[in-house]
C-alpha positions in Angstrom: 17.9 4.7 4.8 14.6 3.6 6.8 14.1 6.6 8.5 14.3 8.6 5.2 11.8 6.2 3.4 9.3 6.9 6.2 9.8 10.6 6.7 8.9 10.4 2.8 6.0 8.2 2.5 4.6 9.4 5.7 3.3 12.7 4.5 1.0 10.8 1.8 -2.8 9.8 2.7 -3.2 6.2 2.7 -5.7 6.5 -1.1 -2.4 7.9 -2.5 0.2 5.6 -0.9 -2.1 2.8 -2.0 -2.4 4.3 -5.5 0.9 4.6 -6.2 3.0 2.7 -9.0 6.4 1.0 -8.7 8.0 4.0 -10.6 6.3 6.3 -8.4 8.0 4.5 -5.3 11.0 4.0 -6.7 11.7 7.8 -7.5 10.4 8.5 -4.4 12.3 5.7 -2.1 15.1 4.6 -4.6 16.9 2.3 -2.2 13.6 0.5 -0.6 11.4 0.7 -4.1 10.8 -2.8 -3.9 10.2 -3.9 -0.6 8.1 -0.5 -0.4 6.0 -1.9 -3.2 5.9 -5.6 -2.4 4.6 -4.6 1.3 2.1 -2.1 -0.3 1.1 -5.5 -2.7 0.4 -7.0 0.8 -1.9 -4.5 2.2 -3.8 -4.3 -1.2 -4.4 -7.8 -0.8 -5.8 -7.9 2.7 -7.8 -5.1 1.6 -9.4 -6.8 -0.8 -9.7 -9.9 0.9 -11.4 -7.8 4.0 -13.8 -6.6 1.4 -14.7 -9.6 0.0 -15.5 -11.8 2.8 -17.2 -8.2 4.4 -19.8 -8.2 1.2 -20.2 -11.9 1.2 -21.3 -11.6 5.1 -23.9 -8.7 4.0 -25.2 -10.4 0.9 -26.7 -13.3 4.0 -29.3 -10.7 5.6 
């Protein structure tokens, strides 16, 4: 259930909730593991991305 999965994950600090693995999640949040993990994929992305173009813009000055 959705509420469940966020009363769960909503206690953890972004570094862990970030850090986690897919076996983590899943015995965590069995019945949302992988759409859990694929949106987590997502923000790790962007976050990386952000960083990227964020160092490429500070390497100019």
């Amino acid at each position: 259930m959705y509420c469940s999965t966020v009363s769960t994950l909503g206690v953890l600090s972004s570094d862990v909730l970030l850090g986690m693995s897919k076996e983590e999640i899943r015995t965590v949040c069995p019945e949302e593991a992988g759409k859990v993990f694929f949106q987590l994929q997502a923000v790790k992305s962007s976050i990386a991305v952000s960083n990227v173009s964020h160092d490429k813009a500070n390497s100019c000055y």
